[in-house]
C-alpha positions in Angstrom: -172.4 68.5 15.6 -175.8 71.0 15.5 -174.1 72.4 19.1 -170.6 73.1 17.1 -172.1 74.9 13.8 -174.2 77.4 16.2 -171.1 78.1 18.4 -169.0 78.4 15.0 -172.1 80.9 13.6 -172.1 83.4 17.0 -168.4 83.7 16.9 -168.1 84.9 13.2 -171.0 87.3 13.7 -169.0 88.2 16.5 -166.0 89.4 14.3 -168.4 90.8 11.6 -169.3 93.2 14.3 -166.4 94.3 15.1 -164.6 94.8 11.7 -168.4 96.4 10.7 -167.4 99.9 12.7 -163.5 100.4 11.4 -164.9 99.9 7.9 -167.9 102.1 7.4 -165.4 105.2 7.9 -163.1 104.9 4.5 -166.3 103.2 2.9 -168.1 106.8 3.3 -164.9 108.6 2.2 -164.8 107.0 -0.8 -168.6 107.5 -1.7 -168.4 111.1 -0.7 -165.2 111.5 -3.3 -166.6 109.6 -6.2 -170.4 110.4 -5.9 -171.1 113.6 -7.6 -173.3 116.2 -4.9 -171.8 114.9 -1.8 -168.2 116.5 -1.9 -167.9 119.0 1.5 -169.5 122.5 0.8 -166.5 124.3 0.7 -165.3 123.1 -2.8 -168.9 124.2 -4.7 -168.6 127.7 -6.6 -166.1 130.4 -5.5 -167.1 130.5 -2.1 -164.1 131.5 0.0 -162.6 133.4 -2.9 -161.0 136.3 -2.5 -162.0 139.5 -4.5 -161.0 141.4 -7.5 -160.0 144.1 -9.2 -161.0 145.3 -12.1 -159.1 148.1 -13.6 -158.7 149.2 -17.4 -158.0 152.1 -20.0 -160.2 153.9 -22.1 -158.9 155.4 -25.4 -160.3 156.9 -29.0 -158.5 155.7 -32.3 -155.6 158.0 -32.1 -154.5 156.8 -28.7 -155.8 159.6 -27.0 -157.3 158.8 -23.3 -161.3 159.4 -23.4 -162.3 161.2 -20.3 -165.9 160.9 -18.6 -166.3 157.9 -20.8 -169.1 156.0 -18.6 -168.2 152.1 -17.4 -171.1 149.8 -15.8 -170.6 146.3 -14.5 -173.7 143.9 -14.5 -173.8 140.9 -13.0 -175.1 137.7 -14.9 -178.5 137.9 -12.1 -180.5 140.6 -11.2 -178.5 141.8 -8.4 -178.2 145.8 -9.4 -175.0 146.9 -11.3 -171.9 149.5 -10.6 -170.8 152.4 -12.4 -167.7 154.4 -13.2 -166.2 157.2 -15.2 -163.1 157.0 -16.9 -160.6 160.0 -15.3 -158.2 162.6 -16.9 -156.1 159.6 -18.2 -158.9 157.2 -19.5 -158.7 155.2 -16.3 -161.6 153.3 -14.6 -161.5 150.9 -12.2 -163.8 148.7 -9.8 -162.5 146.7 -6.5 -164.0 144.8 -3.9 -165.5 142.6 -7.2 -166.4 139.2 -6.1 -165.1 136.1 -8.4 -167.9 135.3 -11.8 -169.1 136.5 -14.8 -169.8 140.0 -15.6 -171.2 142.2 -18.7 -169.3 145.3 -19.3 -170.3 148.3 -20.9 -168.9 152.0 -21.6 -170.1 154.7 -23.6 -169.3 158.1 -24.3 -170.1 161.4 -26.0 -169.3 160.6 -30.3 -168.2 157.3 -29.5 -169.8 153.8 -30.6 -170.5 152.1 -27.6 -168.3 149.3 -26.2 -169.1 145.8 -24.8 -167.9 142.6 -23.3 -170.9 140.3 -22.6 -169.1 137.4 -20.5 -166.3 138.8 -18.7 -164.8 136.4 -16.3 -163.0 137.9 -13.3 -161.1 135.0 -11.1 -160.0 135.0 -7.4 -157.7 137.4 -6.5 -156.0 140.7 -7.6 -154.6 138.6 -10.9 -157.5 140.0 -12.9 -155.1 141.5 -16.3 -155.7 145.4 -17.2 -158.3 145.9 -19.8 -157.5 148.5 -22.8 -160.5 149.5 -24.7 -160.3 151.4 -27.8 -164.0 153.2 -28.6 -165.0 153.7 -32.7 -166.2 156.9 -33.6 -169.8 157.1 -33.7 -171.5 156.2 -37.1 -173.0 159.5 -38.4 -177.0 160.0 -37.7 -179.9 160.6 -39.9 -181.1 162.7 -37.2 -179.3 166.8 -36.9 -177.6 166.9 -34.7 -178.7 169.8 -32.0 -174.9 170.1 -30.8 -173.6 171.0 -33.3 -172.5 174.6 -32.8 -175.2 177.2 -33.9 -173.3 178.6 -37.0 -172.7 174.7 -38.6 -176.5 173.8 -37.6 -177.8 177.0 -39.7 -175.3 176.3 -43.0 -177.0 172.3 -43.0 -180.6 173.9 -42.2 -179.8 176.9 -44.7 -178.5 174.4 -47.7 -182.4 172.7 -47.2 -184.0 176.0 -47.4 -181.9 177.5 -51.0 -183.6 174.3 -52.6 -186.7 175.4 -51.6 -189.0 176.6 -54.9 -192.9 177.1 -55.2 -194.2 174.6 -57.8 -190.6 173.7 -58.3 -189.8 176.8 -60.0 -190.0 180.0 -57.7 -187.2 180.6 -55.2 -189.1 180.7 -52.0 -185.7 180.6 -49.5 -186.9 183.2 -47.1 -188.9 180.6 -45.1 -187.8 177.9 -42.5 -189.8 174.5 -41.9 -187.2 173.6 -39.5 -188.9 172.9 -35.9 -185.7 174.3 -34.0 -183.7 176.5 -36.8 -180.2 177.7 -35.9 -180.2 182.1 -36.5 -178.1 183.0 -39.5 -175.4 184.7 -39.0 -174.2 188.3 -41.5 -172.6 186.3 -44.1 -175.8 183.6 -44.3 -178.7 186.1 -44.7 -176.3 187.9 -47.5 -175.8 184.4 -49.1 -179.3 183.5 -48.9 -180.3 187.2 -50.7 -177.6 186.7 -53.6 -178.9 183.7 -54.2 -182.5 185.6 -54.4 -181.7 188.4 -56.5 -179.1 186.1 -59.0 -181.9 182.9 -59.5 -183.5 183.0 -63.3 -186.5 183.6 -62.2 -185.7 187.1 -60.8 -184.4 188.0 -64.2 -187.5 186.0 -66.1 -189.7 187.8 -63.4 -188.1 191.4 -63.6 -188.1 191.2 -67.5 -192.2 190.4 -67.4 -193.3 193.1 -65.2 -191.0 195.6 -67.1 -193.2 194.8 -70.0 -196.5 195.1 -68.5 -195.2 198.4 -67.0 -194.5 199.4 -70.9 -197.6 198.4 -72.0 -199.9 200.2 -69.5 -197.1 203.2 -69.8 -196.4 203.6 -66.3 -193.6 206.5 -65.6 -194.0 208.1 -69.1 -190.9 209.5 -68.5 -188.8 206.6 -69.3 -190.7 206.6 -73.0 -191.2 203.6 -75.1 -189.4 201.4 -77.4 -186.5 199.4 -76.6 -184.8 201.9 -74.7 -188.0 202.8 -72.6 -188.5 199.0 -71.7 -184.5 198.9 -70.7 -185.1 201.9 -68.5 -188.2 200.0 -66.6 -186.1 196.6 -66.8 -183.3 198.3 -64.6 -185.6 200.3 -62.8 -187.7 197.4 -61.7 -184.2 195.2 -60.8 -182.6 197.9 -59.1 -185.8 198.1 -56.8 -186.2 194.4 -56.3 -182.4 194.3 -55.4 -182.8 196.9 -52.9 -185.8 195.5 -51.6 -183.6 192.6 -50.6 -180.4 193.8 -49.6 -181.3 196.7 -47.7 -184.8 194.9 -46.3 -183.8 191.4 -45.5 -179.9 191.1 -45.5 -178.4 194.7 -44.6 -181.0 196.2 -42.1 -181.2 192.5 -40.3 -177.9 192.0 -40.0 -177.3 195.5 -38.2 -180.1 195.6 -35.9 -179.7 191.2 -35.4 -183.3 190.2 -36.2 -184.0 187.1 -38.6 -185.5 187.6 -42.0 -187.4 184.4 -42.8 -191.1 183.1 -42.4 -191.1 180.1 -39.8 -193.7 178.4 -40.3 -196.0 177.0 -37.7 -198.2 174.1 -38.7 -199.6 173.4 -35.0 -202.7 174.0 -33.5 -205.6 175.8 -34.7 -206.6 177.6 -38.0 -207.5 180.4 -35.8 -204.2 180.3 -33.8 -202.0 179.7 -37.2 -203.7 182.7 -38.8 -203.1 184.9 -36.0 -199.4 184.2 -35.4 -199.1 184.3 -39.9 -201.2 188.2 -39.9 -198.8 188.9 -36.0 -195.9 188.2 -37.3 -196.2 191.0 -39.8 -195.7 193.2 -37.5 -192.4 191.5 -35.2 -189.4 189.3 -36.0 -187.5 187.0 -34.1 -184.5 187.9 -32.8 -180.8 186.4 -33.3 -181.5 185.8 -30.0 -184.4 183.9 -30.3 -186.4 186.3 -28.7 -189.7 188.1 -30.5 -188.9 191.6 -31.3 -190.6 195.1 -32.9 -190.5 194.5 -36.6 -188.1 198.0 -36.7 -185.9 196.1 -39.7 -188.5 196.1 -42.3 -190.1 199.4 -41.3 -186.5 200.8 -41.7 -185.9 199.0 -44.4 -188.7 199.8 -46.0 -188.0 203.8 -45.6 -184.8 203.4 -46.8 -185.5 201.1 -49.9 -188.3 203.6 -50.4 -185.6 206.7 -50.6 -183.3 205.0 -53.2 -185.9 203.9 -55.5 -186.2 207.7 -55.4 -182.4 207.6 -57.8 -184.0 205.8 -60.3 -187.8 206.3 -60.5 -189.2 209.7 -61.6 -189.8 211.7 -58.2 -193.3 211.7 -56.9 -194.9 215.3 -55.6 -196.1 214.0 -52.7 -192.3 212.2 -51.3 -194.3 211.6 -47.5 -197.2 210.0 -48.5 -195.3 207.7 -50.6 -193.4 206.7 -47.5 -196.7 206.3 -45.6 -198.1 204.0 -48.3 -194.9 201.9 -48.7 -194.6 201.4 -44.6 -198.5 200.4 -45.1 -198.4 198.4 -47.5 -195.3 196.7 -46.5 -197.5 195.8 -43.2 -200.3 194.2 -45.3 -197.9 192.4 -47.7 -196.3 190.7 -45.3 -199.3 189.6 -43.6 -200.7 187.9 -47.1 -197.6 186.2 -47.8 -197.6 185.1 -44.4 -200.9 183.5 -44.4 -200.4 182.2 -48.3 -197.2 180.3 -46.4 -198.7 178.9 -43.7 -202.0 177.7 -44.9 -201.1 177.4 -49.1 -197.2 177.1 -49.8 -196.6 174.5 -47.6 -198.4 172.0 -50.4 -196.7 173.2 -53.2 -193.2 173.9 -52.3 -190.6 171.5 -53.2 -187.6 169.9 -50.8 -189.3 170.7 -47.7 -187.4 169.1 -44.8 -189.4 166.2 -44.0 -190.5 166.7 -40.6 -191.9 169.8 -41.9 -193.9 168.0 -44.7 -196.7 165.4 -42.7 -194.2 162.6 -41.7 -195.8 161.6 -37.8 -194.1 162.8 -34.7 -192.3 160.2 -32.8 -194.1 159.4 -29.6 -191.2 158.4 -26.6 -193.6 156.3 -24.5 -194.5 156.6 -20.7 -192.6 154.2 -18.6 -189.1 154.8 -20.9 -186.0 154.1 -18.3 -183.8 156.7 -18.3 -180.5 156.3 -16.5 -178.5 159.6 -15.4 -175.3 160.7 -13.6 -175.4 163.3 -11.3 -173.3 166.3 -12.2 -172.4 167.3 -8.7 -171.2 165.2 -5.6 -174.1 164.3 -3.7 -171.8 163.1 -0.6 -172.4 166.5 1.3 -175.8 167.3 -0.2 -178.1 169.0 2.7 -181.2 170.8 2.6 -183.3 171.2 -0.8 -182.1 172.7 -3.9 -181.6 172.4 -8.1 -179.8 169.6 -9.4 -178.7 168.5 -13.0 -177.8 165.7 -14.5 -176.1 164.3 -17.5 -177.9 161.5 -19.7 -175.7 158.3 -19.6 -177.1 156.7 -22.8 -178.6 157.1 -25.8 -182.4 157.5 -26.2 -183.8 155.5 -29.3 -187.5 155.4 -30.3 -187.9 153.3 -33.7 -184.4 152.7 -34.3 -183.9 156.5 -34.0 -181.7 158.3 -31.9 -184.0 160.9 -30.0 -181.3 162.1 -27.3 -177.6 161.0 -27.0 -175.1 160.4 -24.3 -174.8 163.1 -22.5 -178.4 165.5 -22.8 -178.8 167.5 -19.9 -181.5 167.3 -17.6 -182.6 169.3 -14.3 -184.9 169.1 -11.3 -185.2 170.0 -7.9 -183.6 167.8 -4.7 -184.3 167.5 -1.9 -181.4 165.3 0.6 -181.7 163.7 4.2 -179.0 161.8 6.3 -176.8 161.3 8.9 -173.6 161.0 6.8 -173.3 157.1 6.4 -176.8 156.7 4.4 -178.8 159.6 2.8 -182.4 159.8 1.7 -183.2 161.5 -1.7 -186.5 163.0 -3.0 -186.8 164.5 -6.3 -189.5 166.7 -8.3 -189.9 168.4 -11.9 -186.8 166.7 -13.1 -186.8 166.9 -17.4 -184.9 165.9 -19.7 -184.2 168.1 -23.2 -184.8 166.0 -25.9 -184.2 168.1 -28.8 -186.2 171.2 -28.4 -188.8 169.3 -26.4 -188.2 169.0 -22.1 -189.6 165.2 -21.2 -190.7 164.8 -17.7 -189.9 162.0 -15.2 -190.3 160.1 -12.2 -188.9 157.8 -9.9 -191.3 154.9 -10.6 -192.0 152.9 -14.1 -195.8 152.5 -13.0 -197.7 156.0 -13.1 -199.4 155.0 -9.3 -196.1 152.1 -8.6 -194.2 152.4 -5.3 -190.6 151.2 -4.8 -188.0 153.3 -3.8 -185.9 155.7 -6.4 -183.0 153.6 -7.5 -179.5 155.3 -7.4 -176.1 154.4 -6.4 -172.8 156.0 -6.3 -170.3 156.1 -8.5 -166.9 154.5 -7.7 -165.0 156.2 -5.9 -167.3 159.4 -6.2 -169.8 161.3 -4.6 -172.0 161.2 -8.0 -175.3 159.2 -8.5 -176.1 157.0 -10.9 -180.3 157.0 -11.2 -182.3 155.4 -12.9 -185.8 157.6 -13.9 -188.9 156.9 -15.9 -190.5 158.8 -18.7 -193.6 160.5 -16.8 -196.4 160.5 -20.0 -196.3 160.0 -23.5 -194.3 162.5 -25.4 -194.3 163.5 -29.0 -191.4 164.4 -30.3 -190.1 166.5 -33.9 -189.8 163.4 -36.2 -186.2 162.7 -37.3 -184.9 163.8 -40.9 
């Protein structure tokens, strides 16, 4: 009986084994399908996927195609980014993307900036054509320095006619802009009507006629009412040529600018010096310092007319001497009283003019830039320019838009399939202010210059760093 149940016991282990071996096979199969992790490796992610294409149109409200509109791609990890420009018809496009999730941005000159933050691009050339439609930019409570020169000087010119010493005295011949605009013709006439037509050139003119009829200067013109008429329209005529033939005529003729711009900077010795030298020169239409030749001319000639309607002096040439003099020394005072005293008391002065702090864009400020130029054939050393290819904001401010221009010096190495790139004295022009930069966020950090090329271009994109902490004119 014991012998039976042991032979019984070794046979069915026996058949165990064998059926043990065919079953272990679809055992792991199904574990491997149902068990999460364990699937085979080429069903995880998009791994085997083919690449994409994507391709889309840039256009304003209107429907018309925005050209040099600037596209970047980022991936969801840090693995660098690509960058495009929109062509002729508003077209960009990117290939060769692989399968995932990408942020898109594109941005151009007087446009809002567009973006889509989780893009999904699937396998394959299926990826549908994007059409973008960019807002106009929302207007900025900075000026803007692009605006052409005659537009920037009517907005800086309708600050200046508000201008008034103690709230009541014209004072419009002065400008607390940091970067004014030159007037042109018709601007320094409108701002000298507007001086010789204010209230308080009649007020004035009617105040020192009567002190000239008290003390009975030019006895000539007599006394009583028709005496004090005489030395009214004397003493308008004369202010009225002062201005018109000194500040508007002569000016616009010879293209010099008749205003005071004030300083504020530096030292008192420095301030006082360029207040008494620029008595004696005037800046230029051209924004170049020039021989004061206007006034002096001006002068002389102002001088000569009075001559029609003021008694004639015996002694015509020393007159002229005095009045070229004094005109010298009068413009010196005034100078001074603007730059040191005015200031304080003058009403509607712009407000980066009137104590507001500068703006400081810190060191270490990434500034990405396109190259204006194809750097595919670049060889040698030489200047290169770029193009800024997004805003600059300190504060919530916009210090430098799309599209600033900045320049350097290059210097290019390679053997046509990869290229070496050094640069030095690259700036930027922030307003009227050039920003220097470097290749590297730390002052003393290594690392090599970051740039890439543009789709389907020879142009760089580049990525450069604010080189020291920069003040800047604080925004209106």
């Amino acid at each position: 009986m014991t012998t039976g149940i042991a032979v019984w016991l070794r046979q069915t282990a026996a058949v165990v084994r064998r059926w043990r071996v065919h079953l272990i096979i679809p055992y792991l199969t199904l574990w491997t399908i149902f068990v999460p992790g364990l699937a085979p490796a080429q069903s995880v992610g998009f791994q085997g996927s083919a690449p994409s294409t994507i391709q889309g149109t840039v256009k304003d409200a209107s429907g018309s195609a925005v050209t040099g509109a600037i596209v970047t791609l980022e991936a969801p990890v840090a693995v660098g980014h690509r960058t495009a420009i929109t062509d002729q018809t508003g077209i960009f496009r990117f290939l060769a993307v692989e399968p995932g999730n990408y942020k898109i941005t594109i941005a151009a000159v007087g446009f809002q900036a567009w973006t889509a933050a989780n893009l999904a691009v699937p396998s394959g050339d299926n990826q549908p054509l994007l059409s973008v439609v960019l807002q106009v930019a929302a207007a900025s409570s900075s000026v803007n320095v692009n605006l052409p020169r005659h537009e920037l000087a009517a907005e800086q010119l309708k600050a200046e006619e508000k201008q008034r010493l103690l709230g009541v005295f014209p004072d419009y011949f002065v400008s607390y802009e940091s970067n004014p605009a030159p007037l042109t013709a018709a601007q320094k006439f409108q701002l000298g009507w507007k001086t010789i037509t204010d209230p308080v050139a009649f007020i004035g003119t009617g105040i020192a006629a009567g002190i000239q009829q008290g003390r009975n200067n030019y006895p000539e013109f007599g006394q009583g009412v028709e005496g004090y008429a005489k030395r009214f329209g004397a003493q308008y005529a004369n202010r009225v040529t002062g201005v018109v033939v000194e500040r508007v005529v002569m000016q616009s003729i010879f293209h010099q600018d008749p205003r005071y711009f004030y300083k504020g900077t530096g030292s008192v010795g420095s301030r006082a010096l360029y207040a008494i030298g620029t008595a004696f020169v005037h800046k230029g239409d051209n924004g170049h310092w020039q021989p004061d030749y206007t006034d002096v001319l001006g002068g002389l000639a102002a001088g000569e007319i009075s001559t029609l309607y003021y008694p004639s002096s015996s002694r015509p040439v020393r007159r002229l001497v005095d009045n070229v003099l004094l005109g010298f020394g009068g413009r010196a005072a005034r100078n001074l009283a603007h730059e040191f005293v005015f200031r304080q008391i003058t009403t509607h002065v712009p407000k980066m003019a009137a104590g507001l702090p500068p703006r400081i864009l810190p060191e270490g400020t990434s500034v990405s830039l396109i190259s204006l130029a194809d750097w595919s054939s670049k060889a040698g050393s030489g200047p290169i320019a770029f193009m800024l290819a997004g805003d600059i904001q300190v504060d919530g401010v916009m210090v430098a838009p799309i599209g600033a221009r900045a320049w350097g010096h290059a210097s290019f190495a390679g053997d046509g399939k990869a290229m070496e790139v050094g640069l030095d004295r690259v700036r930027l022009k922030v307003g009227d202010t050039d920003v220097p930069l470097r290749s590297t966020r730390l002052r003393d950090g290594g690392g090599a210059l970051e740039y890439h090329r543009l789709e389907n271009s020879g142009r760089i994109a580049i990525v450069l760093y604010v080189a020291g902490n920069v003040t800047l004119s604080a925004a209106r």
